[in-house]
One Martini backbone bead per residue (centre of mass of N, CA, C, O) as a GRO file, in nm:
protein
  149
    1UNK     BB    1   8.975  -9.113  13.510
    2UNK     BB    2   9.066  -9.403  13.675
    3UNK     BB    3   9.326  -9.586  13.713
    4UNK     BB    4   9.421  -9.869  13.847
    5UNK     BB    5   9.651  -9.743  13.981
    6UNK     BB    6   9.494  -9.534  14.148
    7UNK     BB    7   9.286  -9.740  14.288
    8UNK     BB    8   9.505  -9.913  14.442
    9UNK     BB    9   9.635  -9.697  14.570
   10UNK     BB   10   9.358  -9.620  14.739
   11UNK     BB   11   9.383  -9.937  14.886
   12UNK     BB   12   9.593  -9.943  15.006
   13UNK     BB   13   9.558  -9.655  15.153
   14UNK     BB   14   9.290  -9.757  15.344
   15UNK     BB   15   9.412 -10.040  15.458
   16UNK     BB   16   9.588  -9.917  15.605
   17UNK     BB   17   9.459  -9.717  15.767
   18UNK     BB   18   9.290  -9.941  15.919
   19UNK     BB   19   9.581 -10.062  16.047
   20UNK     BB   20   9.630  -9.818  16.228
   21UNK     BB   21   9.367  -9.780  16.344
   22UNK     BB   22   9.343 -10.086  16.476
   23UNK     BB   23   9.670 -10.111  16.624
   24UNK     BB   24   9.665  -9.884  16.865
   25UNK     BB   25   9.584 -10.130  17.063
   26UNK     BB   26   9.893 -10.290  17.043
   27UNK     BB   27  10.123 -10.373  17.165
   28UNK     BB   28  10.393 -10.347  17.110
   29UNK     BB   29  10.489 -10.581  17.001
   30UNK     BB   30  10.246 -10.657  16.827
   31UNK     BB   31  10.286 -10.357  16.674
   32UNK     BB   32  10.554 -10.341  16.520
   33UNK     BB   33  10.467 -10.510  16.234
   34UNK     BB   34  10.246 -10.330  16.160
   35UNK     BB   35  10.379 -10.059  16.146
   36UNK     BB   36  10.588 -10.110  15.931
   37UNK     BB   37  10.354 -10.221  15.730
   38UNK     BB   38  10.244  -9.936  15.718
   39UNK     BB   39  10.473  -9.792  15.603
   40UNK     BB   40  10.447  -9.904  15.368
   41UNK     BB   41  10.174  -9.919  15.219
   42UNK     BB   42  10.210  -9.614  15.232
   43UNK     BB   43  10.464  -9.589  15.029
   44UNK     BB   44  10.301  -9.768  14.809
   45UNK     BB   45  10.015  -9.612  14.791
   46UNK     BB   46  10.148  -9.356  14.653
   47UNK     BB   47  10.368  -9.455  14.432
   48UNK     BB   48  10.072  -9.588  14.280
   49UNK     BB   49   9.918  -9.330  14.260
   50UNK     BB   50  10.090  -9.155  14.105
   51UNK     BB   51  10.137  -9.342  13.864
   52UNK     BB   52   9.859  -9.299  13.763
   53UNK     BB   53   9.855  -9.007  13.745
   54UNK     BB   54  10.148  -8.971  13.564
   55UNK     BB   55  10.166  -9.266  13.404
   56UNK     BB   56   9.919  -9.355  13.261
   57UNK     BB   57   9.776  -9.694  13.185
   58UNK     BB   58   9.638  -9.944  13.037
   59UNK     BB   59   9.511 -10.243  13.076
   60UNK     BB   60   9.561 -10.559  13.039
   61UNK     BB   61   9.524 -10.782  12.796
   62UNK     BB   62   9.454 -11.129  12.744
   63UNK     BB   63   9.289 -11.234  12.467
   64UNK     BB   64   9.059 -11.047  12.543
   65UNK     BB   65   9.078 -11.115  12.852
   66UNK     BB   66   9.074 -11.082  13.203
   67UNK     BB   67   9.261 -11.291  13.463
   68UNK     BB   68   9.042 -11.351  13.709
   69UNK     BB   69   9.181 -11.634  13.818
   70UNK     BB   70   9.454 -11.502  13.941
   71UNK     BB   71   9.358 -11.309  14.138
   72UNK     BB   72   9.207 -11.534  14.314
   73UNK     BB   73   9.440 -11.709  14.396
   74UNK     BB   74   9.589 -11.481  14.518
   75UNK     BB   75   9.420 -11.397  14.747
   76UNK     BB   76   9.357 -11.703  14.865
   77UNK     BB   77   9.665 -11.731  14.933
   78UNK     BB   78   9.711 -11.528  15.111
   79UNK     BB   79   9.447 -11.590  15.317
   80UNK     BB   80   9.601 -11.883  15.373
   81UNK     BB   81   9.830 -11.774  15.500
   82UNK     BB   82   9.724 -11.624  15.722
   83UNK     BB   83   9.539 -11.850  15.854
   84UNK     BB   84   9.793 -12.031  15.940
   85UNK     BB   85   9.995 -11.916  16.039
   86UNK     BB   86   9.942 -11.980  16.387
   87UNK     BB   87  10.033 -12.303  16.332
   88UNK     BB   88  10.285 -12.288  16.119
   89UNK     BB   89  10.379 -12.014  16.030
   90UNK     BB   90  10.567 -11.799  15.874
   91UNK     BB   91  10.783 -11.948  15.668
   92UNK     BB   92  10.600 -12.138  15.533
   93UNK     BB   93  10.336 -11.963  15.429
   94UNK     BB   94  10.546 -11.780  15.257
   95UNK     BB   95  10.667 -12.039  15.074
   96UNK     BB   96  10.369 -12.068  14.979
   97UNK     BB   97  10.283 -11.826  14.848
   98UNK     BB   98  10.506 -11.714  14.716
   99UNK     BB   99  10.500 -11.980  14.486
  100UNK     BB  100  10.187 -11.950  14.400
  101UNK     BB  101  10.220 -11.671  14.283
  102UNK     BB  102  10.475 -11.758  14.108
  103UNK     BB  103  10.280 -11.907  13.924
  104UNK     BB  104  10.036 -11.739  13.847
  105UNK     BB  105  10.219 -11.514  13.692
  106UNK     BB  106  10.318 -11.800  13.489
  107UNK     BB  107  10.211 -11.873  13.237
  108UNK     BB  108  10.102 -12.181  13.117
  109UNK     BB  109  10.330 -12.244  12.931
  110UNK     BB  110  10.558 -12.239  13.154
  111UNK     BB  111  10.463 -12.431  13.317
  112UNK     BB  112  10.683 -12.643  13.498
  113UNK     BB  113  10.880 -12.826  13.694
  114UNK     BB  114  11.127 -12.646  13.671
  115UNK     BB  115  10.941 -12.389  13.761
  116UNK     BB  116  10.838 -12.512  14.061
  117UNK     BB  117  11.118 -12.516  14.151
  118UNK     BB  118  11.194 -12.226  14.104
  119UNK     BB  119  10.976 -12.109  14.270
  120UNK     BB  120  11.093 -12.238  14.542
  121UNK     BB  121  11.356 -12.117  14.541
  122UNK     BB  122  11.307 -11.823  14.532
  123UNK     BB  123  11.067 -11.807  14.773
  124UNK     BB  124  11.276 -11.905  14.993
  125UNK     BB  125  11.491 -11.692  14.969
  126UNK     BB  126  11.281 -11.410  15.011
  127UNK     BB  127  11.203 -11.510  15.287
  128UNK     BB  128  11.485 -11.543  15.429
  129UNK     BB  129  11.540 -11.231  15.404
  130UNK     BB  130  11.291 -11.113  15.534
  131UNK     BB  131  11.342 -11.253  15.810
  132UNK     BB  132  11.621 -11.149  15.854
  133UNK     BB  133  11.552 -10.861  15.867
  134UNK     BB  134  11.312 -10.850  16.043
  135UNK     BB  135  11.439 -10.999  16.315
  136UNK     BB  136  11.736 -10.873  16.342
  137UNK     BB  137  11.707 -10.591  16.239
  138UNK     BB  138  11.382 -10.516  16.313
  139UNK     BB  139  11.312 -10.693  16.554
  140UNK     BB  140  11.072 -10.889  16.461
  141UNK     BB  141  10.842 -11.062  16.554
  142UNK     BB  142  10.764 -11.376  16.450
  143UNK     BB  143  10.575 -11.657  16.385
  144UNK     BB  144  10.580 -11.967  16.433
  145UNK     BB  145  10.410 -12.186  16.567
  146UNK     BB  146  10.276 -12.412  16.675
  147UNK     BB  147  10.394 -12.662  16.578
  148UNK     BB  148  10.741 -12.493  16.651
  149UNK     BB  149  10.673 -12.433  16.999
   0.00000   0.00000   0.00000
């Protein structure tokens, strides 16, 4: 039998491979952030493949009912995140998906005014070190966004 942990890892595992083989016709440029976002997502797909096999946990149901509708948002908020990125850019889609994510993980009882703050400001902070990292580091052009450019 499967744990989540499995199933995820080699959900993460066959996303890459797809985004692998259909990103090799893709320029240079074009490429070089596809390629690295697949270098992590197969590193991460090996290592939750890994632990759901070597120290699988049951999943965690929260007062008896799995809470379809945080994950529902998170996928939704992740997809308006890429559907926008061409209009708005990287950092704007990024700043709003990131903090949609983490009120959505925040229990219901703790969402408070100064928590949509503090999300905003972790979102913030967290977007702008990846920003640095993939632009200056890994040279990788992030795009700007129609309205932006």
């Amino acid at each position: 039998m499967f744990s989540i942990d499995t199933l995820s890892g080699l959900m993460v595992l066959t996303t890459a491979a797809f985004a692998w083989f259909y990103s090799r016709s893709f320029t240079y440029y074009g490429g070089v952030f596809v390629s690295w976002v697949v270098l992590i997502l197969f590193g991460l797909g090996i290592a939750l493949t890994a632990k759901g096999i070597f120290a699988a946990k049951p999943m965690r149901v929260r007062d008896g009912k799995f809470e379809h509708w945080n994950v529902v948002g998170i996928v939704g908020s992740l997809t308006l995140s890429i559907l926008a990125m061409p209009w708005v850019g990287f950092m704007v889609t990024s700043i709003a998906a990131y903090t949609c994510i983490s009120l959505l993980i925040t229990p219901r009882s703790a969402r408070t005014p100064r928590s949509w703050l503090e999300s905003l400001g972790v979102g913030t902070v967290a977007v702008l070190l990846f920003y640095g990292v993939f632009r200056y580091v890994l040279l990788v052009p992030l795009p700007l966004g129609a309205l932006f450019s």
